[in-house]
PAGU-922271 format. One line per 4 residues: for each residue x, y, z of N, C-alpha, C. Coordinates in steps of 0.02 Angstrom, whole numbers. Example, Ala and Ser with C-alpha at 12.3 -4.5 7.8 and 13.67 -1.06 7.14 Angstrom:
<rs>
660 -284 390 615 -225 390 660 -165 390; 642 -112 354 684 -53 357 645 2 394 .
</rs>
This chain:
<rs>
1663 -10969 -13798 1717 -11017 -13788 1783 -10980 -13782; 1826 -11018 -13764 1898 -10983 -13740 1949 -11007 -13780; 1998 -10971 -13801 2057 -11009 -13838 2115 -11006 -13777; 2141 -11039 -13778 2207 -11042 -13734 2265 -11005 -13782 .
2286 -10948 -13740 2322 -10909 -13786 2393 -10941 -13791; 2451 -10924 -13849 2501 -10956 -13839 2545 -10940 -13804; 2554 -10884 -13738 2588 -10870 -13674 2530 -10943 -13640; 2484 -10958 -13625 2459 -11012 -13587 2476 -11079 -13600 .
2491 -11070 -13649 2535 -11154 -13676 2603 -11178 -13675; 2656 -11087 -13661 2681 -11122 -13646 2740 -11097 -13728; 2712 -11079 -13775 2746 -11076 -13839 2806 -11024 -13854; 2852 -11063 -13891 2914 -11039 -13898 2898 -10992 -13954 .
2937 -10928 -13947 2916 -10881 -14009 2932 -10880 -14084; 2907 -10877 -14118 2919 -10890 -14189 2956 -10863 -14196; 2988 -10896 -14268 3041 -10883 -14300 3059 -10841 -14351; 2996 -10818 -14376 2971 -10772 -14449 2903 -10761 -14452 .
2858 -10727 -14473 2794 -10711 -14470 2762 -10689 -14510; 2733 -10710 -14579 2693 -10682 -14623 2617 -10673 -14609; 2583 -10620 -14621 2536 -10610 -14602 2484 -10606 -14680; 2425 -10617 -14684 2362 -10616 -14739 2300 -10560 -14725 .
2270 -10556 -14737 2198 -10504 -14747 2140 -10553 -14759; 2092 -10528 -14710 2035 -10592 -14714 1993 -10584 -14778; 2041 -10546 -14810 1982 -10547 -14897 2004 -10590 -14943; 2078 -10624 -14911 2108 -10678 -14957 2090 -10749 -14912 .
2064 -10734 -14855 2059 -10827 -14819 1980 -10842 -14863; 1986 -10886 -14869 1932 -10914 -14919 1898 -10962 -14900; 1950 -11020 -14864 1940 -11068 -14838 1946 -11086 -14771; 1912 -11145 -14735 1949 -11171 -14659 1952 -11265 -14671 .
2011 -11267 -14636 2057 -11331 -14677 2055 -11374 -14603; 2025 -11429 -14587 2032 -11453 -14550 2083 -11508 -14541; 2127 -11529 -14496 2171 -11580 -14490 2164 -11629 -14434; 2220 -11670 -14440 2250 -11709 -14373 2300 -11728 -14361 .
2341 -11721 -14301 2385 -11737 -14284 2442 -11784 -14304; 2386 -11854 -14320 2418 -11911 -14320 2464 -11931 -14250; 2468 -11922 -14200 2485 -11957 -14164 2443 -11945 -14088; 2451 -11963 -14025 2426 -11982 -13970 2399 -11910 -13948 .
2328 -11936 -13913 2288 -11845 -13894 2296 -11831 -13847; 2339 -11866 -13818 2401 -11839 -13761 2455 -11775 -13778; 2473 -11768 -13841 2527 -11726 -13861 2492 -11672 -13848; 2555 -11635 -13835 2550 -11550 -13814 2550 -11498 -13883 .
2513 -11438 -13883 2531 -11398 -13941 2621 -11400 -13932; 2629 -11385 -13878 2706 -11369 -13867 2761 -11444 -13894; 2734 -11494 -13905 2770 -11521 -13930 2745 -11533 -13998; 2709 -11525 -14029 2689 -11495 -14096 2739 -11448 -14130 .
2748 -11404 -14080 2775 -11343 -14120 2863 -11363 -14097; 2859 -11391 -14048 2957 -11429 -14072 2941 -11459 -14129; 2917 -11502 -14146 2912 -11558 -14201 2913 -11521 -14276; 2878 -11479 -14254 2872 -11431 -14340 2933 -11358 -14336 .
2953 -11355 -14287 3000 -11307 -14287 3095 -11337 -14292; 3104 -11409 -14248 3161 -11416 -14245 3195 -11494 -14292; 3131 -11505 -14318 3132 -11565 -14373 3088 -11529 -14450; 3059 -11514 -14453 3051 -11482 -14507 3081 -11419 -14532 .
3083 -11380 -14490 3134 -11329 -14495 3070 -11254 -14489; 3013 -11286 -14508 2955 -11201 -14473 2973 -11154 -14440; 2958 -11107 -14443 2957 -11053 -14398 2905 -11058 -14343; 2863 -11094 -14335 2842 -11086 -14304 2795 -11161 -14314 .
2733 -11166 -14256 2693 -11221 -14251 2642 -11220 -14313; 2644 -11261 -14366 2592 -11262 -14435 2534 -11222 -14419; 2494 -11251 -14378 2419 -11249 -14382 2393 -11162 -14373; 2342 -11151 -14360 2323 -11079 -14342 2295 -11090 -14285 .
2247 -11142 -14286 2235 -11148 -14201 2242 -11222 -14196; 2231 -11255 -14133 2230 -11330 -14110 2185 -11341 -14070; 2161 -11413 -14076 2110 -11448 -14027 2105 -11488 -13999; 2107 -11493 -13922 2114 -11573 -13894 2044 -11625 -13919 .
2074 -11693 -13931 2003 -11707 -13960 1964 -11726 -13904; 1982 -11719 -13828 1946 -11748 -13783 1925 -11691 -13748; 1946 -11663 -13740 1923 -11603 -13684 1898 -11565 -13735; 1918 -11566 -13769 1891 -11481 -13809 1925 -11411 -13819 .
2001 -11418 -13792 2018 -11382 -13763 2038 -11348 -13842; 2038 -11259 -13853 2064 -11234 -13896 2142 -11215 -13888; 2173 -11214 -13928 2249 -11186 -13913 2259 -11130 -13973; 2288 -11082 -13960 2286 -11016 -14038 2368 -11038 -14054 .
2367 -11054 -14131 2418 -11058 -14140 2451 -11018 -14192; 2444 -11007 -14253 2488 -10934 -14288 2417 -10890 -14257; 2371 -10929 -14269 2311 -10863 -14245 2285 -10867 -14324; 2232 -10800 -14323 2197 -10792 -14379 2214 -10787 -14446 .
2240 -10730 -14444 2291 -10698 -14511 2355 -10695 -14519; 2393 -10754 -14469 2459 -10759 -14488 2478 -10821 -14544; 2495 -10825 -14579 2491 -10882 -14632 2526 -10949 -14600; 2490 -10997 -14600 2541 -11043 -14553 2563 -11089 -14632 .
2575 -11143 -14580 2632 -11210 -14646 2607 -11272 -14653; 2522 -11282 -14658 2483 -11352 -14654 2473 -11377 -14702; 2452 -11333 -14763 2435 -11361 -14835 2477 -11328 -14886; 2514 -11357 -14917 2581 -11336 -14945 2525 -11311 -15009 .
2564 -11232 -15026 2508 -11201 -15066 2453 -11178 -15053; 2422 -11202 -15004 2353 -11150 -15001 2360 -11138 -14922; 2395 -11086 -14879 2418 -11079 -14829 2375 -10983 -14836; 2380 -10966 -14882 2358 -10914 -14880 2284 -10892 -14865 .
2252 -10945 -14929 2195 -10945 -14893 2146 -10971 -14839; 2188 -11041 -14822 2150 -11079 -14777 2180 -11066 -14707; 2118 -11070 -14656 2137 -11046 -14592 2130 -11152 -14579; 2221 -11158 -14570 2209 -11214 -14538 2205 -11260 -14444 .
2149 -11294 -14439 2145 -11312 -14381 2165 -11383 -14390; 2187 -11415 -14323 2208 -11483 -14286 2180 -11489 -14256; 2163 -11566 -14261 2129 -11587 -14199 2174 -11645 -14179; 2195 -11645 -14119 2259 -11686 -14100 2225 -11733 -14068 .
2277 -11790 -14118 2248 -11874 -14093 2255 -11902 -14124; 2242 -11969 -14172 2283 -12022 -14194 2218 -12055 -14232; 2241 -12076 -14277 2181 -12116 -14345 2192 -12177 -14341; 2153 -12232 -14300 2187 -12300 -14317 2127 -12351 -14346 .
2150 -12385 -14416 2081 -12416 -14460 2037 -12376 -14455; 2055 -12321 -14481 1991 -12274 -14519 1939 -12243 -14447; 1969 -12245 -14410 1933 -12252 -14345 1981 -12194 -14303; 1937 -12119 -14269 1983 -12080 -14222 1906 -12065 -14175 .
1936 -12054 -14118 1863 -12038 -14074 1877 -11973 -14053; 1833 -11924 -14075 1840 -11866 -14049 1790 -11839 -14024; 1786 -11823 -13971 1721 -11800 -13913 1663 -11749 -13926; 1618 -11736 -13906 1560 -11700 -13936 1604 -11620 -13929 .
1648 -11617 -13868 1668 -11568 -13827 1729 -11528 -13894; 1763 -11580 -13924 1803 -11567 -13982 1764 -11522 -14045; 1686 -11574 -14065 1667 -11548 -14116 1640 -11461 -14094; 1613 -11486 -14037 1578 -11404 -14021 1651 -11356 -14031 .
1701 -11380 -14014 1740 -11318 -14012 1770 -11300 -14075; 1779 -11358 -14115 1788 -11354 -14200 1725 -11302 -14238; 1647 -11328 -14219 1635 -11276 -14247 1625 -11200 -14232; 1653 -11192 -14174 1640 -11142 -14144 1696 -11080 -14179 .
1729 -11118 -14194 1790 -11100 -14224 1794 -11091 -14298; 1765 -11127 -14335 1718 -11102 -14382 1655 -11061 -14412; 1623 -11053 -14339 1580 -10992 -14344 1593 -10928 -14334; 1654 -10921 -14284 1699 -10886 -14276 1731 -10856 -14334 .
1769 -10883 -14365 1788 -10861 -14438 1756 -10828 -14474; 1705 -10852 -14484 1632 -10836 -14536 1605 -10754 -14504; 1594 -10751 -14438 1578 -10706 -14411 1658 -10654 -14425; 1718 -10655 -14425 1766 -10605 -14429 1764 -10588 -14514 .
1771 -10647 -14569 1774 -10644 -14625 1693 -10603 -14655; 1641 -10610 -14622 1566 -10585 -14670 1538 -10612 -14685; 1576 -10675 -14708 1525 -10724 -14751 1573 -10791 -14739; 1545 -10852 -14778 1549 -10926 -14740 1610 -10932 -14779 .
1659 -10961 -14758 1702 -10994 -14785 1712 -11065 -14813; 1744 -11099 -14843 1716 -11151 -14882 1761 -11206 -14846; 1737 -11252 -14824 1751 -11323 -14760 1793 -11355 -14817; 1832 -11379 -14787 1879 -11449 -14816 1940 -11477 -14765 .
1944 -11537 -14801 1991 -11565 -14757 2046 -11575 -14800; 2106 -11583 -14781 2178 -11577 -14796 2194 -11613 -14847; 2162 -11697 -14840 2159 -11715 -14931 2131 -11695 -14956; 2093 -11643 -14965 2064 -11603 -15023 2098 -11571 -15060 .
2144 -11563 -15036 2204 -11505 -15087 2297 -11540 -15048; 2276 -11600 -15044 2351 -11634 -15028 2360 -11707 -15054; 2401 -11747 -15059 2407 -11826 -15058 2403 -11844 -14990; 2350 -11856 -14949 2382 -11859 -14885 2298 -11892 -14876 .
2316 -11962 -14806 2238 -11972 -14772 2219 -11909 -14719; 2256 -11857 -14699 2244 -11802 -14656 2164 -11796 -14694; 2116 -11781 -14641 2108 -11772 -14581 2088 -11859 -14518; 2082 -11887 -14578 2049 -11972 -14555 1986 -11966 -14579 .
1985 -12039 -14582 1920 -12035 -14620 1859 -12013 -14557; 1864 -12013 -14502 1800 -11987 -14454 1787 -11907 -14466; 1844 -11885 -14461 1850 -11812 -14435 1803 -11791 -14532; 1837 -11805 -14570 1818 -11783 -14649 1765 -11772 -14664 .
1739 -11858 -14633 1665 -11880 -14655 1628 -11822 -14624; 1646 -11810 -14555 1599 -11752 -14516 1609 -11686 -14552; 1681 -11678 -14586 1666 -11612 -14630 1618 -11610 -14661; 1631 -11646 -14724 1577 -11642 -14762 1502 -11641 -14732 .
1495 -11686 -14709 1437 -11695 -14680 1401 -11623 -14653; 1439 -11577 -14643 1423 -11494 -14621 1434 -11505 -14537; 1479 -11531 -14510 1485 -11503 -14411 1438 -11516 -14389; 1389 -11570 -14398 1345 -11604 -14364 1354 -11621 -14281 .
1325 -11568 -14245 1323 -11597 -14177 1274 -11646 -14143; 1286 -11725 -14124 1269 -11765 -14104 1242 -11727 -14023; 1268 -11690 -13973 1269 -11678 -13914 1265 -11612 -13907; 1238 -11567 -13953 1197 -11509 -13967 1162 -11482 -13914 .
1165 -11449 -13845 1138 -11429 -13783 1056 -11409 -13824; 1015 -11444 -13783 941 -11439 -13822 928 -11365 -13802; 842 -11346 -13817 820 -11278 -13804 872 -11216 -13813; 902 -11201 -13878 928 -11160 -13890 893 -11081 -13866 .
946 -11036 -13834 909 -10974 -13847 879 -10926 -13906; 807 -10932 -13886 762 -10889 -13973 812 -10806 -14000; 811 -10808 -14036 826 -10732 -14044 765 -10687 -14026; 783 -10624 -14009 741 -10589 -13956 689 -10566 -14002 .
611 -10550 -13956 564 -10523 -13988 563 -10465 -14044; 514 -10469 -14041 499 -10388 -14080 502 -10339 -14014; 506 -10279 -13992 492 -10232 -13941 525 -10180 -13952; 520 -10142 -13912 549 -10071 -13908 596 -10042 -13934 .
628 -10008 -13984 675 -9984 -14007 740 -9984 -13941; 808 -9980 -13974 879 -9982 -13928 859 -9910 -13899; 888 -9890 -13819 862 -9801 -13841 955 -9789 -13853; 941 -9703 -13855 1017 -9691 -13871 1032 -9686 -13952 .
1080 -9677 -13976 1084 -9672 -14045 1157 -9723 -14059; 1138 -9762 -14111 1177 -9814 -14106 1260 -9787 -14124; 1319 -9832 -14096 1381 -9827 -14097 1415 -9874 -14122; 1453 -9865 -14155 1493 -9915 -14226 1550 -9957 -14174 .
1545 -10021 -14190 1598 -10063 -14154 1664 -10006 -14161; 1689 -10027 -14109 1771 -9951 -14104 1841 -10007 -14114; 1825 -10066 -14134 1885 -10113 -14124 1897 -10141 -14204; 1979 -10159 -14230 1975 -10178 -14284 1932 -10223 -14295 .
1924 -10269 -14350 1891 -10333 -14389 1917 -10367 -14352; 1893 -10410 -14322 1894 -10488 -14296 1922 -10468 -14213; 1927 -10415 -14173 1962 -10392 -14112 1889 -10385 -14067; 1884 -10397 -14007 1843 -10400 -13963 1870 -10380 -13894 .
1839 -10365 -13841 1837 -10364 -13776 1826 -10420 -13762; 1899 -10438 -13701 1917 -10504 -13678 1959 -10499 -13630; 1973 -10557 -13627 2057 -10566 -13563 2095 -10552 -13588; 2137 -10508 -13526 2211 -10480 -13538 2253 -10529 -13561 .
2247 -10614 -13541 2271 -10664 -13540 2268 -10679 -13617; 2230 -10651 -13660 2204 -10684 -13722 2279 -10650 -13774; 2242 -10663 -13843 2293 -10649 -13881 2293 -10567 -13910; 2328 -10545 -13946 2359 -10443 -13940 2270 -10425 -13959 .
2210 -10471 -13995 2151 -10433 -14029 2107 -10466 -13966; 2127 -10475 -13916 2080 -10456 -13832 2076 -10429 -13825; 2049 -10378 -13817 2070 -10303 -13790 2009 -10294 -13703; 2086 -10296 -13658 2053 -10301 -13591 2036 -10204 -13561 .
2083 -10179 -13586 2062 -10119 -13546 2126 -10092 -13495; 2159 -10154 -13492 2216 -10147 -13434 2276 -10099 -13452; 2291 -10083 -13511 2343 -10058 -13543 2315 -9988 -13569; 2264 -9985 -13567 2228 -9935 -13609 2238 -9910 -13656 .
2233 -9951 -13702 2254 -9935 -13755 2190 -9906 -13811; 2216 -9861 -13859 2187 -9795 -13896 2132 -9835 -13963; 2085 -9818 -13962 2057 -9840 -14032 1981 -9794 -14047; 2021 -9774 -14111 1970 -9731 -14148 1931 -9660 -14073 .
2036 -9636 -14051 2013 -9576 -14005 1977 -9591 -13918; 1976 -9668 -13912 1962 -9644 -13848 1984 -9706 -13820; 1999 -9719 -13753 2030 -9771 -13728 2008 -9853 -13718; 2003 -9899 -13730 1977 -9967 -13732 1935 -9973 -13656 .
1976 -9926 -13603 1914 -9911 -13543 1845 -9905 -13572; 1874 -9846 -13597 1807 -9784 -13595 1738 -9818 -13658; 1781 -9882 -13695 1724 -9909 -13742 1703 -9961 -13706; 1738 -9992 -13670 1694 -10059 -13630 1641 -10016 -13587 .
1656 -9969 -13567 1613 -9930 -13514 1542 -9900 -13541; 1553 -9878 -13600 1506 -9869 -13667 1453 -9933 -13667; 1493 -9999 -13674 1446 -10036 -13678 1402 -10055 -13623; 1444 -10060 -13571 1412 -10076 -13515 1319 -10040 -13504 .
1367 -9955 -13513 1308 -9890 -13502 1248 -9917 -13521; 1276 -9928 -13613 1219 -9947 -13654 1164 -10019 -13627; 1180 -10054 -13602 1122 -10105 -13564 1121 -10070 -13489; 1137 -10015 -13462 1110 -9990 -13420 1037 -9961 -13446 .
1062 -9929 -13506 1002 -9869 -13529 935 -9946 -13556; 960 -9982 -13551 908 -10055 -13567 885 -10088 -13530; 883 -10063 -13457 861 -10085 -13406 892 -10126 -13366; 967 -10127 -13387 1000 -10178 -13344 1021 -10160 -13283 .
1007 -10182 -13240 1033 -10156 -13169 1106 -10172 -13159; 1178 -10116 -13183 1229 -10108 -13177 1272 -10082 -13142; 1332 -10079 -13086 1354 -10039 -13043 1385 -10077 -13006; 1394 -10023 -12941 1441 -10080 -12892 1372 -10061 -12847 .
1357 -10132 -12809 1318 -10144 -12763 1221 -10180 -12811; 1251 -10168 -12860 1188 -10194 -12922 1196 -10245 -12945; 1157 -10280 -12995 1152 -10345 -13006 1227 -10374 -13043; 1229 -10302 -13083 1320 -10319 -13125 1341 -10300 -13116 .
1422 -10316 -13134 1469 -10246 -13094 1473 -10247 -13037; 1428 -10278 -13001 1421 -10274 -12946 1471 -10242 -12865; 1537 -10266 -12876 1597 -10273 -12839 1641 -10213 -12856; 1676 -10210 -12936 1707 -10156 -12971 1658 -10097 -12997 .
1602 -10122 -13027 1567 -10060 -13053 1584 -10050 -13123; 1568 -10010 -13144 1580 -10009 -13236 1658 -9986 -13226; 1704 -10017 -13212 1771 -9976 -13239 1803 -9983 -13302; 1782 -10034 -13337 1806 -10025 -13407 1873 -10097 -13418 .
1889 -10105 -13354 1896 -10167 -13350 1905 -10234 -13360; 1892 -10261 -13418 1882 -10337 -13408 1910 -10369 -13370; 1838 -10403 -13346 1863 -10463 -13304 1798 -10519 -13300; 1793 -10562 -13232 1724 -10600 -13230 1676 -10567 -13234 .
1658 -10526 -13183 1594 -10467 -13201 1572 -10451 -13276; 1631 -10440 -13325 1613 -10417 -13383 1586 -10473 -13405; 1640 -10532 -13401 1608 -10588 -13453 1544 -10635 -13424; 1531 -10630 -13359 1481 -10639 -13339 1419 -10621 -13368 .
1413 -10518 -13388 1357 -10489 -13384 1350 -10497 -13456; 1411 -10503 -13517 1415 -10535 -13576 1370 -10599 -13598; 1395 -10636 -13560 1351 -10706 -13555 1269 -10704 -13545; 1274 -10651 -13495 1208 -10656 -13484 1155 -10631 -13538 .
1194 -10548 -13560 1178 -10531 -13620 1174 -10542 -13671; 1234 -10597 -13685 1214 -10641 -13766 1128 -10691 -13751; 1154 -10729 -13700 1080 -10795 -13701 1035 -10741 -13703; 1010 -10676 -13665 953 -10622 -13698 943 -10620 -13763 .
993 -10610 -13804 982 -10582 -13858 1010 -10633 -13913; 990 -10714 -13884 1003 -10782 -13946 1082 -10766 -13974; 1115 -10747 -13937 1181 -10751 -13985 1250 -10785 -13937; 1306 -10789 -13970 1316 -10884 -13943 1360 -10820 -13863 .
1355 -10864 -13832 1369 -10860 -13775 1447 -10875 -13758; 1490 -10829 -13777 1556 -10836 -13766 1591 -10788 -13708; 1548 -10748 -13678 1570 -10705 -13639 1610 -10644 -13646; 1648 -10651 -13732 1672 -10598 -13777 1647 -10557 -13816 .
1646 -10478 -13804 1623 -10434 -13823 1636 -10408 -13918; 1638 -10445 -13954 1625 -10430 -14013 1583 -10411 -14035; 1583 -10380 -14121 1553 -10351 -14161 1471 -10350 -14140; 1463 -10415 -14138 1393 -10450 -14119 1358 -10429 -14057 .
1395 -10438 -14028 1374 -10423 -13946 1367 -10350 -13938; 1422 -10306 -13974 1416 -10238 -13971 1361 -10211 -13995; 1348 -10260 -14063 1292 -10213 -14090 1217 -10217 -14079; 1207 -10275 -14048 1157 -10308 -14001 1132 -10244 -13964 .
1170 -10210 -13907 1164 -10183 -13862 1148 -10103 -13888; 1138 -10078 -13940 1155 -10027 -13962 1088 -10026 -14029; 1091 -10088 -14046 1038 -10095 -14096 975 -10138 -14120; 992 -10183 -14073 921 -10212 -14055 878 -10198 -14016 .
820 -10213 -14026 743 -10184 -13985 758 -10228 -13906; 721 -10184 -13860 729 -10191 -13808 688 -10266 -13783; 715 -10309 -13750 689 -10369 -13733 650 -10381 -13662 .
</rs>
């Protein structure tokens, strides 16, 4: 899945910026808007910046409740301003839209991206973080009673795409000798477009001694040496060739490589995906 970074939305730059360590987020705090799922993050973040007085837009990320659409808003580890007091530990999300008689409709397309965003977390943090909604630790009906009930309830997807991909057989050892993700905690190979822990390749920038090229290119190699037919004029890569790159090609051959190997299909080269290619048996 994709977050819409906050150059794509459009967002005015904060005003102050405290940042946390994912050994203190504990929690993920779900919300709502309270008003029409028409509103923009961008008028979110006037509302909490030029009437409340914020530095910036509350939430950490946002969600249209109809489309699905993600928006990054302080982001992961910046502490935002949603639950007065527990801002430190809870990574809080919105889902923008309006509670009327206990009643908000939010689309299958919303929940998938809510929990995706929660698995997400879980996957940067190690381990699961603990679900709640905003009256849990406020005086407040935030999140509504729909959105809550579905917390608790554990992110129940009604519209769940059937025939999930199996995780891969037993077979052949990875060949090669395996290589340690080269990117901080929670940072992946992605769009240049994304937020500073994308790391496209375009800037080339340095990590752990060698250039963000030269590790996407690493990975690529590595499902070469797995039988993947990679290159320019080959099945991937096809056009550019392994340059190290990101772009469609990458997140294409990503995609293709997660549904191989049962793991969720975001087209982003994280921890997971890296270590897939490097350390799982051959499929």
């Amino acid at each position: 899945m994709h977050i819409i970074s906050r150059a794509g939305w459009g967002a005015r730059p904060p005003e102050g910026r405290d940042t946390t360590t994912w050994s203190r987020r504990t929690h993920f705090m779900g919300h709502y808007s309270a008003a029409s799922a028409t509103q923009t993050p961008r008028q979110i973040q006037d509302y909490h910046m030029r009437v409340r007085g914020w530095s910036d837009v509350g939430y950490n990320f946002l969600i249209n409740s109809i489309t699905g659409d993600i928006y990054e808003g302080r982001g992961w580890l910046t502490i935002g301003a949603h639950c007065a007091g527990h801002n430190t530990e809870a990574i809080g999300v919105c889902i923008i839209g309006s509670d009327k008689a206990g009643r908000q409709d939010v689309s299958d397309a919303a929940r998938r991206a809510f929990k995706w965003l929660y698995e997400e977390a879980n996957d940067r943090k190690g381990k699961r973080l603990t679900l709640l909604g905003h009256r849990d630790r406020g005086a407040t009906a935030c999140p509504g009673d729909e959105i809550y009930s579905w917390l608790k309830a554990g992110l129940p997807i009604v519209g769940q795409p059937p025939n999930p991909t199996p995780k891969p057989p037993p077979g052949k050892p990875a060949p090669g000798t395996p290589i340690a993700f080269p990117l901080p905690a929670g940072w992946y190979f992605g769009p240049a477009s994304g937020p500073d822990y994308s790391v496209s390749g375009k800037y080339e920038r340095y990590f752990r001694g060698r250039t963000d090229r030269a590790w996407l290119k690493e990975w690529a190699t590595q499902l070469a040496r797995r039988g993947w037919s990679i290159g320019k004029g080959k099945r991937w890569l096809g056009r550019y060739g392994n340059d190290g790159i990101y772009g469609p090609e990458y997140a294409a051959l990503a995609v293709a490589f997660q549904g191989d190997q049962g793991l969720r299909e975001d087209g982003l080269i994280g921890v997971n995906t890296w270590n897939a290619a490097f350390r799982n048996p051959l499929t």
